[in-house]
C-alpha positions as CSV (number, residue, x, y, z in Angstrom):
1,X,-18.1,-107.1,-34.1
2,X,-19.0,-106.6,-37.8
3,X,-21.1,-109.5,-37.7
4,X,-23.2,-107.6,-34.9
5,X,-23.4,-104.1,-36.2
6,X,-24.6,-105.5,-39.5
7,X,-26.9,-108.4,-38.1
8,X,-28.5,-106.2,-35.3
9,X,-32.2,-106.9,-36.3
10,X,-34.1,-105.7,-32.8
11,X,-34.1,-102.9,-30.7
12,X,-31.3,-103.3,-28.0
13,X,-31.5,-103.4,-24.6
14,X,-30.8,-100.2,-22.3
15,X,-27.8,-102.2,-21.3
16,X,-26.6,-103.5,-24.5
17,X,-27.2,-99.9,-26.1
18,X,-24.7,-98.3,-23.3
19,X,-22.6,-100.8,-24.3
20,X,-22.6,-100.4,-27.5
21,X,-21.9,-96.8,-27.4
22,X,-19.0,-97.4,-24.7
23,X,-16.9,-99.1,-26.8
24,X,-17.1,-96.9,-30.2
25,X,-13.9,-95.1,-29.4
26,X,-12.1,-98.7,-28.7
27,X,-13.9,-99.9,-32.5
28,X,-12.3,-96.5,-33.6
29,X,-8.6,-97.2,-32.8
30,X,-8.9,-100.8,-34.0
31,X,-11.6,-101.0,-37.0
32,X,-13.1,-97.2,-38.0
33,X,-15.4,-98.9,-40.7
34,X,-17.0,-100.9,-37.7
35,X,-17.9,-97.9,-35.9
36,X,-19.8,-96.8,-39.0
37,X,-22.1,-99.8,-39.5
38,X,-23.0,-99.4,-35.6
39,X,-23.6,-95.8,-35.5
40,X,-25.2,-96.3,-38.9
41,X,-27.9,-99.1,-37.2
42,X,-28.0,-97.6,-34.0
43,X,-29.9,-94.2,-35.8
44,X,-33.0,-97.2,-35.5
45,X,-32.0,-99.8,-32.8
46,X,-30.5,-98.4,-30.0
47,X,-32.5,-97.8,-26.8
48,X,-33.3,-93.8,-26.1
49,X,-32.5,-94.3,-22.7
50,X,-28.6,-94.6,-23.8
51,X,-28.9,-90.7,-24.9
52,X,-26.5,-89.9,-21.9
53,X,-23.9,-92.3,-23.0
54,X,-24.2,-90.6,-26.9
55,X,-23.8,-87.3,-25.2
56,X,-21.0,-88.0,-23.1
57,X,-19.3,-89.6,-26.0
58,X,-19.9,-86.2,-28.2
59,X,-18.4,-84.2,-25.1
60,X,-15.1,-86.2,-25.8
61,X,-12.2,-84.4,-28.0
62,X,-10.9,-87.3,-29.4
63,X,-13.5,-88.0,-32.0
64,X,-13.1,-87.9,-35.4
65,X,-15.6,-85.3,-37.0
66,X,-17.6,-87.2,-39.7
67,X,-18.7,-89.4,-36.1
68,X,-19.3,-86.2,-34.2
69,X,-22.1,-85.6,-36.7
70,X,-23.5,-89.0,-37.2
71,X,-23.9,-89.0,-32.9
72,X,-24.9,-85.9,-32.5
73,X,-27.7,-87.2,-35.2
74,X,-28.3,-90.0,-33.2
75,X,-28.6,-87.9,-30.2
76,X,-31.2,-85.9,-31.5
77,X,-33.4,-88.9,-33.1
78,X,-33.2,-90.6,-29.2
79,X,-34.7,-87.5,-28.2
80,X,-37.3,-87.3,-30.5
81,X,-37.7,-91.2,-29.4
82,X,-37.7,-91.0,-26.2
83,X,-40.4,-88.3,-26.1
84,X,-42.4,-90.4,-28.4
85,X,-42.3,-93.1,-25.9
86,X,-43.2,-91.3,-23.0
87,X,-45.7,-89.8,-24.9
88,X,-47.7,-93.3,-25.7
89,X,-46.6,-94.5,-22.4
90,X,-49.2,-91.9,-21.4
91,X,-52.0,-93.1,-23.3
């Protein structure tokens, strides 16, 4: 796993990105500094249409603050994203 969050060179699929964000709290219990590198390339890689995942993960109590901010970062730039990308989607 720390092979992929530090090799993760494209943007992911919607399906890969869900399940990428899925198993954070599992990468929490076993390896936290995993979780970081992922949440860390995900701010670039991860597919805006995974917001829903991100927010149902920041609705959880069982995550550890310094990871409530980063996703509640990341929430916010697959908004800004995802309006982007309907935006040119228009043009």
């Amino acid at each position: 796993m720390t092979t992929l969050a530090t090799g993760w060179q494209q943007a992911g699929s919607e399906d890969f990105s869900r399940a990428m964000v899925r198993r954070l709290p599992e990468l929490l219990d076993k390896r936290q500094h995993v979780a970081t590198s992922l949440v860390r390339e995900a701010l670039v890689r991860i597919d805006p249409r995974a917001q829903p995942e991100v927010e149902r993960l920041l609705e959880s109590q069982f995550i550890p603050v310094w990871l409530r901010a980063a996703l509640e970062r990341l929430a916010q730039r697959m908004a800004y994203r995802h309006a982007m990308r309907l935006e040119l989607d228009q043009v």
